[in-house]
PDB file with one MODEL, atoms N, CA, C and O in Angstrom:
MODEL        1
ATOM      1  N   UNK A   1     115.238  87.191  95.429  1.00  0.00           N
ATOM      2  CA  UNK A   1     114.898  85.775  95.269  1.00  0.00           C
ATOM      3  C   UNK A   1     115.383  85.004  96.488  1.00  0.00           C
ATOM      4  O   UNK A   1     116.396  85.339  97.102  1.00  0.00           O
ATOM      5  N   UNK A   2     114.430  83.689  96.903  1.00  0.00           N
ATOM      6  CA  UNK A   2     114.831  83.199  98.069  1.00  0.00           C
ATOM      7  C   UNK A   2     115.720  82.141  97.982  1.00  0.00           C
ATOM      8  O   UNK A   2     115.690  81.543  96.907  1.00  0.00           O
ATOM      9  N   UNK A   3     116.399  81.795  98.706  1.00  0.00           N
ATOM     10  CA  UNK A   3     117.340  80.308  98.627  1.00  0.00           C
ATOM     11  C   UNK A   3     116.601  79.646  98.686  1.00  0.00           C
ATOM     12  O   UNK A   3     115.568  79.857  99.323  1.00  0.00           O
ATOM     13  N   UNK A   4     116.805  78.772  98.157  1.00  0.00           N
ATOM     14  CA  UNK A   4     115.966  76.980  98.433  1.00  0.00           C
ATOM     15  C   UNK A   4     116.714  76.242  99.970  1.00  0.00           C
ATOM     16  O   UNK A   4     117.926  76.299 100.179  1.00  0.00           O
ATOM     17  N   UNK A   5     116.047  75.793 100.617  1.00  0.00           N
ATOM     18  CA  UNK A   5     115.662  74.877 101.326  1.00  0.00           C
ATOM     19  C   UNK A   5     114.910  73.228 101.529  1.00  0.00           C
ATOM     20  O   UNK A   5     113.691  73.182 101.363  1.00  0.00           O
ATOM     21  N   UNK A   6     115.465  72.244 101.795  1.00  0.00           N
ATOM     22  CA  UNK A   6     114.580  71.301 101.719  1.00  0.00           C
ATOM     23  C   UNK A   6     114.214  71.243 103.222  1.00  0.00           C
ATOM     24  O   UNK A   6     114.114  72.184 104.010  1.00  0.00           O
ATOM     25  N   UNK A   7     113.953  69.267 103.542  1.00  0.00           N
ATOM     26  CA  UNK A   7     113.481  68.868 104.506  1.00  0.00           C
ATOM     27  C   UNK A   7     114.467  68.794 106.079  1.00  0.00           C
ATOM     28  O   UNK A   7     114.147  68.962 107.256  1.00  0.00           O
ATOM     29  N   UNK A   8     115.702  68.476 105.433  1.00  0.00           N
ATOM     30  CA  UNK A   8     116.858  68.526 107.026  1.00  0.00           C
ATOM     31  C   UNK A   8     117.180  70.219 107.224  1.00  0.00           C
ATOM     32  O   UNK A   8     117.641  70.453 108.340  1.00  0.00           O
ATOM     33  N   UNK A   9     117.027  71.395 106.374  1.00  0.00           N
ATOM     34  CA  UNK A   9     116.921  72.342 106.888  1.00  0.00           C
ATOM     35  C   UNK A   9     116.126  72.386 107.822  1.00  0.00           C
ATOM     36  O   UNK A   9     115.187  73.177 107.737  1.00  0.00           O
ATOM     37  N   UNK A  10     116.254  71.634 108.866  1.00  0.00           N
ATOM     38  CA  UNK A  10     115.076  71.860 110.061  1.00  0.00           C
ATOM     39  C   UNK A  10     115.191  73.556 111.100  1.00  0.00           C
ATOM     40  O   UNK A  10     114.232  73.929 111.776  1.00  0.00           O
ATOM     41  N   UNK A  11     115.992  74.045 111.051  1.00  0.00           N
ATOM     42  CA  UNK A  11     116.068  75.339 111.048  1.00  0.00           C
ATOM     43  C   UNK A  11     115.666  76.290 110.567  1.00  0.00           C
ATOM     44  O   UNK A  11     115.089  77.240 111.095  1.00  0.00           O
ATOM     45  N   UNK A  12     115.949  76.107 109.492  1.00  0.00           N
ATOM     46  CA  UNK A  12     115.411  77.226 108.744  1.00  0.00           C
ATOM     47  C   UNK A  12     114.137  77.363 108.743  1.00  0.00           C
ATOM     48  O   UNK A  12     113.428  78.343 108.972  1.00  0.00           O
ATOM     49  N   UNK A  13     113.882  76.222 108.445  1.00  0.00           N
ATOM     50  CA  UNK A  13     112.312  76.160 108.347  1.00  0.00           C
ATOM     51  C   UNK A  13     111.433  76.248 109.641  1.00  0.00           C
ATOM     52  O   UNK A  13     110.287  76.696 109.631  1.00  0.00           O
ATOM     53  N   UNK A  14     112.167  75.711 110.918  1.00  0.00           N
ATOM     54  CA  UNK A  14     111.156  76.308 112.256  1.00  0.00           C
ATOM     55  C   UNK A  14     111.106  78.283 111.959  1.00  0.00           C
ATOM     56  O   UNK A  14     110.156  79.065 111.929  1.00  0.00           O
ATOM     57  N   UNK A  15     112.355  78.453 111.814  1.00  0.00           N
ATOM     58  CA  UNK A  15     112.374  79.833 111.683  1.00  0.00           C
ATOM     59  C   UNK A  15     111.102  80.552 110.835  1.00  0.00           C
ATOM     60  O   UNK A  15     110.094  81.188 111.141  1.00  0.00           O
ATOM     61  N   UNK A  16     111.747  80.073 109.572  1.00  0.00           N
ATOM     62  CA  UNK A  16     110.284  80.663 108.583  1.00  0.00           C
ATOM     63  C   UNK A  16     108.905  80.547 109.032  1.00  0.00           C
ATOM     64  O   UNK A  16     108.087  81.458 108.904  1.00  0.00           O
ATOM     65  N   UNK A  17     108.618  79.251 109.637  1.00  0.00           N
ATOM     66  CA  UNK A  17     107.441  79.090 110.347  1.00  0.00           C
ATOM     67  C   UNK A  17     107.215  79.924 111.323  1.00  0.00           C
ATOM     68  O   UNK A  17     106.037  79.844 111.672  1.00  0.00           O
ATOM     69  N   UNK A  18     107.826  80.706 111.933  1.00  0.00           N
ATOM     70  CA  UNK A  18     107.780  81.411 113.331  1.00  0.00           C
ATOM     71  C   UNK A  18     107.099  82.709 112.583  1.00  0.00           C
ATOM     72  O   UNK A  18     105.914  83.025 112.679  1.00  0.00           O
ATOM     73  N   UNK A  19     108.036  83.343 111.870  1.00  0.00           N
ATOM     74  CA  UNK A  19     108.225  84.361 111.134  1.00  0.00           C
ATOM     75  C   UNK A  19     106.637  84.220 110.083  1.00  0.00           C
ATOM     76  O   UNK A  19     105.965  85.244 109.968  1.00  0.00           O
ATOM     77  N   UNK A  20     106.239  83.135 109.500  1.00  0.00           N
ATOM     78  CA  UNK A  20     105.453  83.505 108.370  1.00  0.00           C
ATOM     79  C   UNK A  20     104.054  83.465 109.265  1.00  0.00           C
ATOM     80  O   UNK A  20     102.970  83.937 108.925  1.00  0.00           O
ATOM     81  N   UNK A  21     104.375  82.767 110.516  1.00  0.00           N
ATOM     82  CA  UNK A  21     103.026  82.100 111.073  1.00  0.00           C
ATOM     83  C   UNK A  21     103.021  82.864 112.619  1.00  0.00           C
ATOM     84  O   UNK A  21     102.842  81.995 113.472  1.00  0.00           O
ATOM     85  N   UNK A  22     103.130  83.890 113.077  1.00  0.00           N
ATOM     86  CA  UNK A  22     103.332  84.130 114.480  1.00  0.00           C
ATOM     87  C   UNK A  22     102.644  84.196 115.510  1.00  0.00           C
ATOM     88  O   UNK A  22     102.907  84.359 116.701  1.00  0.00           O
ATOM     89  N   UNK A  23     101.402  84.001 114.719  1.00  0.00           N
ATOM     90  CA  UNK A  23     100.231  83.911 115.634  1.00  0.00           C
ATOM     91  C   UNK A  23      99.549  82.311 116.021  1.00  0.00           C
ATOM     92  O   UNK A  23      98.727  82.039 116.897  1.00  0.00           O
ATOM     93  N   UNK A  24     100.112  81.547 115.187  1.00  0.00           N
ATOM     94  CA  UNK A  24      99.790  79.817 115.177  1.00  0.00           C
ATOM     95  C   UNK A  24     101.112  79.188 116.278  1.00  0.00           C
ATOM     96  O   UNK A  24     102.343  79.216 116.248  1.00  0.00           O
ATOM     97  N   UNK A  25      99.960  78.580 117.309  1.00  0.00           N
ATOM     98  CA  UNK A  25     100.453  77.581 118.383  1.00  0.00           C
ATOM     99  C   UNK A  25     100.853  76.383 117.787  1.00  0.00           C
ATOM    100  O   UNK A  25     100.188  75.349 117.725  1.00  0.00           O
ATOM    101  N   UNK A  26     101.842  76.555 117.405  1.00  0.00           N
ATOM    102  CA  UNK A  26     103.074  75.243 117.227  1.00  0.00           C
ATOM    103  C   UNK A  26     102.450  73.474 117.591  1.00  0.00           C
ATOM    104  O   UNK A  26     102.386  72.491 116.852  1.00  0.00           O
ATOM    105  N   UNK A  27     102.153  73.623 118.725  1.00  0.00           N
ATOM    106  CA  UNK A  27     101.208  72.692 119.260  1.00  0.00           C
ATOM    107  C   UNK A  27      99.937  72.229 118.788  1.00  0.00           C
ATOM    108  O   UNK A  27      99.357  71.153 118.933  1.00  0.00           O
ATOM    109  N   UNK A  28      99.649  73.249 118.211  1.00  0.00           N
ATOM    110  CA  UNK A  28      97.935  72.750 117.595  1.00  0.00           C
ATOM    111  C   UNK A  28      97.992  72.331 116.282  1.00  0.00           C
ATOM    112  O   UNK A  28      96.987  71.850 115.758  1.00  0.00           O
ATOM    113  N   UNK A  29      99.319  72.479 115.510  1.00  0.00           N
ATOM    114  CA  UNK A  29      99.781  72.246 114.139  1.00  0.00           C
ATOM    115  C   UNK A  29      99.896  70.378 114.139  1.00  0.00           C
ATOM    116  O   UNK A  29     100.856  69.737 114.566  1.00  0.00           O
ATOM    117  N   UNK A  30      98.813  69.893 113.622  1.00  0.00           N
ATOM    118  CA  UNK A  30      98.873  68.283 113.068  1.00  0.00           C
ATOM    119  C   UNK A  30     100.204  67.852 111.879  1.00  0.00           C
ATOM    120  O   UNK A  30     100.628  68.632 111.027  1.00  0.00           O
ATOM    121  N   UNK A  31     100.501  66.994 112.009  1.00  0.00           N
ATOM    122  CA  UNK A  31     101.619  67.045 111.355  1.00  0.00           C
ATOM    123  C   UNK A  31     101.484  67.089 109.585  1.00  0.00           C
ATOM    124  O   UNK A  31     102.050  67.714 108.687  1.00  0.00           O
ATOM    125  N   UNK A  32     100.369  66.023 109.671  1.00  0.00           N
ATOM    126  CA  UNK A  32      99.945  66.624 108.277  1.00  0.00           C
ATOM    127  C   UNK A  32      99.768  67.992 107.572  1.00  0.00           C
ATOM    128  O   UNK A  32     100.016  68.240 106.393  1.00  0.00           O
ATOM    129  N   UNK A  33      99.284  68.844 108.535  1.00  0.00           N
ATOM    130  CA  UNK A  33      99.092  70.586 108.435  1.00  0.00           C
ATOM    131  C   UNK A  33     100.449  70.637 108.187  1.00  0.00           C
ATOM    132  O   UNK A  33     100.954  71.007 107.128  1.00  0.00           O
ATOM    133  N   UNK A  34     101.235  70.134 109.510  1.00  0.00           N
ATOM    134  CA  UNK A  34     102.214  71.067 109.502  1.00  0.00           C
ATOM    135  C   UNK A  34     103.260  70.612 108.392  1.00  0.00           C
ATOM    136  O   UNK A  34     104.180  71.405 108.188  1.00  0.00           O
ATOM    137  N   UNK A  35     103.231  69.125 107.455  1.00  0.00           N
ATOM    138  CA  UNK A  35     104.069  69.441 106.221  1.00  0.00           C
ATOM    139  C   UNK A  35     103.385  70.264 105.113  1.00  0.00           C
ATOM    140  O   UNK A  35     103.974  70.846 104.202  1.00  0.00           O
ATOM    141  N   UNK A  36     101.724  70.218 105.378  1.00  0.00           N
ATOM    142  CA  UNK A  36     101.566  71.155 104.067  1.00  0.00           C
ATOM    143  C   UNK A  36     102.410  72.347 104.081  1.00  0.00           C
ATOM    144  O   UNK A  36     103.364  72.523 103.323  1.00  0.00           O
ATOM    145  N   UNK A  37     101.865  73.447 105.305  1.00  0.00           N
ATOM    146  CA  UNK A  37     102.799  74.416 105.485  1.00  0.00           C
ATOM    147  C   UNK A  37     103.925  74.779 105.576  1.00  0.00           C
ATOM    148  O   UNK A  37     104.153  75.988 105.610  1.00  0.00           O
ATOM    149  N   UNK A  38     104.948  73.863 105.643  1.00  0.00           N
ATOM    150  CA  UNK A  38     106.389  73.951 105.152  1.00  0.00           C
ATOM    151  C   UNK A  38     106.482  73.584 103.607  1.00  0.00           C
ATOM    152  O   UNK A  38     107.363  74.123 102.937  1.00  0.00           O
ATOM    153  N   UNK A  39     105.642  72.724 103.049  1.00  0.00           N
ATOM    154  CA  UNK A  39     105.619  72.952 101.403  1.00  0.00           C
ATOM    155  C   UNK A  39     105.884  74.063 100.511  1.00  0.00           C
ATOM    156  O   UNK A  39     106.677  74.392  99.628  1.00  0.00           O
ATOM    157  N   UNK A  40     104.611  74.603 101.290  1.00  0.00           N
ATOM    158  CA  UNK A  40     103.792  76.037 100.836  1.00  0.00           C
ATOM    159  C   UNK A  40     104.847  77.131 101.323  1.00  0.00           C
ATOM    160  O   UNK A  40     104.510  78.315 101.339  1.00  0.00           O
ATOM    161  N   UNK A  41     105.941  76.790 101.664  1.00  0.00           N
ATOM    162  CA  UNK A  41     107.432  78.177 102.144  1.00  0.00           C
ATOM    163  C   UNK A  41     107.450  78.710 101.028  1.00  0.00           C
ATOM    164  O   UNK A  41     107.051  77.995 100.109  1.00  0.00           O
ATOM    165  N   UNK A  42     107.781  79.739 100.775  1.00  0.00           N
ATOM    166  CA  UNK A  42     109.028  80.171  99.628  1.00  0.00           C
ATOM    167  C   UNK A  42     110.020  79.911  99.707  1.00  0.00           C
ATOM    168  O   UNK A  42     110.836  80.352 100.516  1.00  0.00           O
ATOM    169  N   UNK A  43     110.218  78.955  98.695  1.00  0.00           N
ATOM    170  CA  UNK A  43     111.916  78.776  98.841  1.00  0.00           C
ATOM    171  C   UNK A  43     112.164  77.503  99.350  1.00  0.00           C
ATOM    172  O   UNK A  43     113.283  77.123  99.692  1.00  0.00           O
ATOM    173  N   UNK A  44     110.763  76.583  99.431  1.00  0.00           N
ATOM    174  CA  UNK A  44     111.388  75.202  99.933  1.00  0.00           C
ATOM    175  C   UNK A  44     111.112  73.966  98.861  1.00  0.00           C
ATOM    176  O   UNK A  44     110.014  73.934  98.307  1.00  0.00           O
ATOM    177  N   UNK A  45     112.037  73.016  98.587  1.00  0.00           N
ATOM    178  CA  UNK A  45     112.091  72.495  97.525  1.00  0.00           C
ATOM    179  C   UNK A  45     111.831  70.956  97.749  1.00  0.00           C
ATOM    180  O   UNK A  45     112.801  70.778  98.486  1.00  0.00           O
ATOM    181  N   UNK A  46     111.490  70.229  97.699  1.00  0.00           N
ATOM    182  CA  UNK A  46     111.896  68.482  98.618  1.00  0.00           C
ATOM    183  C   UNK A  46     112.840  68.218  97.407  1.00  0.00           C
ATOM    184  O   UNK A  46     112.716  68.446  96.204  1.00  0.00           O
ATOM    185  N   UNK A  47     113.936  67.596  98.237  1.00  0.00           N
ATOM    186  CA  UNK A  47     115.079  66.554  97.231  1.00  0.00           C
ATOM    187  C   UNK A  47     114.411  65.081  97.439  1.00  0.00           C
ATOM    188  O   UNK A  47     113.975  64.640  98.502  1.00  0.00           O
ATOM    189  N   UNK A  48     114.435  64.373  96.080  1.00  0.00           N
ATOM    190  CA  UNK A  48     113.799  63.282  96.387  1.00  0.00           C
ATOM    191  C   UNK A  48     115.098  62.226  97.382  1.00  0.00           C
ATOM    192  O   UNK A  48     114.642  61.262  97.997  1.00  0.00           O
ATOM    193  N   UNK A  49     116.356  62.449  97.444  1.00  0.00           N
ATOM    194  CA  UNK A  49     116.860  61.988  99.193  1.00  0.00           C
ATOM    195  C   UNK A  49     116.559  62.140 100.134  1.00  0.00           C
ATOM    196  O   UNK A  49     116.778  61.299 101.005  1.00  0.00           O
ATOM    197  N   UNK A  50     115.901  63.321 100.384  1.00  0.00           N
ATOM    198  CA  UNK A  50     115.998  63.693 101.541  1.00  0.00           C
ATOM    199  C   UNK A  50     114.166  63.928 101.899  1.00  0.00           C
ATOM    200  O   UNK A  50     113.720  65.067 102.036  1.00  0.00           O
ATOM    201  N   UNK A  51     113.284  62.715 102.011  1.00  0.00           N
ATOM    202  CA  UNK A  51     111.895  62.781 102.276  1.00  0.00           C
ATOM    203  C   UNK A  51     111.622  63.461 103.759  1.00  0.00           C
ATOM    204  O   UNK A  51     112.568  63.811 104.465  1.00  0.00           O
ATOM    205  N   UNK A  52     110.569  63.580 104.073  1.00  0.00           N
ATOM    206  CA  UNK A  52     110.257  64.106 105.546  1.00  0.00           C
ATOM    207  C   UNK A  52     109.664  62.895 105.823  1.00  0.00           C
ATOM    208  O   UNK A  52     108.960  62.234 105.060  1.00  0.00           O
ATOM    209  N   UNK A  53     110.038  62.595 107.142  1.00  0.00           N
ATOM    210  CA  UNK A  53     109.265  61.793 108.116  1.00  0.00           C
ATOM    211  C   UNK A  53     108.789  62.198 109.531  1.00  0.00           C
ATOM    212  O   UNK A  53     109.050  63.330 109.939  1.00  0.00           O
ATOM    213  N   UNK A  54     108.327  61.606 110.047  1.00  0.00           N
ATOM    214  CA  UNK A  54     107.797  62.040 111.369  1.00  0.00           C
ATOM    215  C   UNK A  54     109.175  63.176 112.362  1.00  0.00           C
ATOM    216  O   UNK A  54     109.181  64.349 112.737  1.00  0.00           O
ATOM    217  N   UNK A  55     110.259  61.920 112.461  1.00  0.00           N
ATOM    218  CA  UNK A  55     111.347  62.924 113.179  1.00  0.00           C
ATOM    219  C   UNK A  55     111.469  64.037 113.081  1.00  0.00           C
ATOM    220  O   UNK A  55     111.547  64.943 113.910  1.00  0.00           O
ATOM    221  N   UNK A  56     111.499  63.988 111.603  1.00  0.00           N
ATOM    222  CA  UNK A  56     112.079  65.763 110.942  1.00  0.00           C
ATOM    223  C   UNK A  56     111.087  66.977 111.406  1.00  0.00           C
ATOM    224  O   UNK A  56     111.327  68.086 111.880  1.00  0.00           O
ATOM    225  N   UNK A  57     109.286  65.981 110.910  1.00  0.00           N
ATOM    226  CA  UNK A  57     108.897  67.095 111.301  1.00  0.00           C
ATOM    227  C   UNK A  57     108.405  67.434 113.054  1.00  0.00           C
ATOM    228  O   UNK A  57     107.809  68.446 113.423  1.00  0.00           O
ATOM    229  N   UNK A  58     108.795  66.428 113.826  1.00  0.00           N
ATOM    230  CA  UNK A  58     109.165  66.843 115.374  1.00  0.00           C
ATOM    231  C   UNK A  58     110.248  68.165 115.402  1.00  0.00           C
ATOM    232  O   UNK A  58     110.071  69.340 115.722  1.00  0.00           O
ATOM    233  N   UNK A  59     111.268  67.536 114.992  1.00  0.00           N
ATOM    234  CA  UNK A  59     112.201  68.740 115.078  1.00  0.00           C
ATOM    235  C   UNK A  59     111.985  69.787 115.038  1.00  0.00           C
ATOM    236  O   UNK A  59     112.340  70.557 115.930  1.00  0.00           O
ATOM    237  N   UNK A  60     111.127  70.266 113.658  1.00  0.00           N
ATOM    238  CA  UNK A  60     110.823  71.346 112.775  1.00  0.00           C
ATOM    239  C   UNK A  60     109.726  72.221 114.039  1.00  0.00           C
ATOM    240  O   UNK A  60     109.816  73.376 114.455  1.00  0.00           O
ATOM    241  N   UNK A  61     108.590  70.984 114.437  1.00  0.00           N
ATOM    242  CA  UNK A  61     108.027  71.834 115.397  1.00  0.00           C
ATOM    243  C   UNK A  61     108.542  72.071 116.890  1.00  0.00           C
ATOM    244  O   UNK A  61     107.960  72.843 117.651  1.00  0.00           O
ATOM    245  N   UNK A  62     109.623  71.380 117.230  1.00  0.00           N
ATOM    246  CA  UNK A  62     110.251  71.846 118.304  1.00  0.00           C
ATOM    247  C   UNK A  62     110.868  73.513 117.964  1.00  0.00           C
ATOM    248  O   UNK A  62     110.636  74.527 118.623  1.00  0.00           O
ATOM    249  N   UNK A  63     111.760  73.372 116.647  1.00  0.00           N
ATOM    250  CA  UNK A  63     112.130  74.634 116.645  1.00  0.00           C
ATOM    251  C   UNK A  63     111.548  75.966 116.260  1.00  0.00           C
ATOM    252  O   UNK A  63     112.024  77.095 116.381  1.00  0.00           O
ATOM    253  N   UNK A  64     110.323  75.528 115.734  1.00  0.00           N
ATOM    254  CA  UNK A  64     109.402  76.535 115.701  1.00  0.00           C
ATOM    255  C   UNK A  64     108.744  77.042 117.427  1.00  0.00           C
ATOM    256  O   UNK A  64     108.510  78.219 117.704  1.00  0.00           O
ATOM    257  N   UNK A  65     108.537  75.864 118.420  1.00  0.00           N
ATOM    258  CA  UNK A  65     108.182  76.523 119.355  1.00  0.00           C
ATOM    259  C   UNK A  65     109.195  77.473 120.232  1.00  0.00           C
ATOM    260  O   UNK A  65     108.860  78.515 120.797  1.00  0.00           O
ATOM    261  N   UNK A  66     110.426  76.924 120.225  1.00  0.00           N
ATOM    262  CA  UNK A  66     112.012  77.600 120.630  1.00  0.00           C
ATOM    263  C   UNK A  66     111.933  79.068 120.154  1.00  0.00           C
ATOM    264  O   UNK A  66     112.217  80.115 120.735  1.00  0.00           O
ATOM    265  N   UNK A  67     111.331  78.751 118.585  1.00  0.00           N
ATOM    266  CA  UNK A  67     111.912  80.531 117.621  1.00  0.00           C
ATOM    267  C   UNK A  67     110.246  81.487 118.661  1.00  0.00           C
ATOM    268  O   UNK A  67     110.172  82.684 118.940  1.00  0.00           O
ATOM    269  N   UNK A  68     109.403  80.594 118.909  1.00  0.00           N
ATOM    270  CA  UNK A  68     108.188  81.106 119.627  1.00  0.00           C
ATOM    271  C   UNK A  68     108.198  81.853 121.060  1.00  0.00           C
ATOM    272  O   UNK A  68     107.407  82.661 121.546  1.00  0.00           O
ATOM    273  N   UNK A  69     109.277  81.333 121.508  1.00  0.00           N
ATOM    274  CA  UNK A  69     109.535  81.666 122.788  1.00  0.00           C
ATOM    275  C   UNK A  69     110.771  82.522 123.407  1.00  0.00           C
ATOM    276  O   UNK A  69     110.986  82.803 124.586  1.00  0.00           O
ATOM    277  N   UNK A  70     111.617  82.894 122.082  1.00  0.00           N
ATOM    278  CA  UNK A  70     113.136  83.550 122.031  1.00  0.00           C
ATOM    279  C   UNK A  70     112.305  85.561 122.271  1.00  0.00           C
ATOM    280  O   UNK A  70     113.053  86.539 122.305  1.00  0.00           O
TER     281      UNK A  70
ENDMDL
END
């Protein structure tokens, strides 16, 4: 079973994205796409504190392109 995760796990979740998605350019991901697809994780939960906004999901795709390029 997976741990839960929400939205400031911005780590984890570039990670999982790297990992679930390895063939998708980080870059071409709209942000709208790109919260569906962190929804759709296993293991990711939203706390109603902790909403996503634009920042978070910058982050999220910065560190997905980082986990892209390691």
């Amino acid at each position: 079973m997976h741990e839960t995760f929400h939205w400031l796990d911005v780590h984890r979740i570039g990670e999982e994205l790297a990992d679930r998605f390895p063939d998708q350019d980080p870059l071409t991901v709209t942000f709208p796409a790109l919260r569906s697809m962190v929804e759709q994780l296993d293991g990711f939960r939203e706390q109603p504190d902790h909403p996503c906004n634009e920042r978070i999901l910058e982050a999220i795709q910065q560190i997905w392109i980082d986990e892209g390029e390691a």
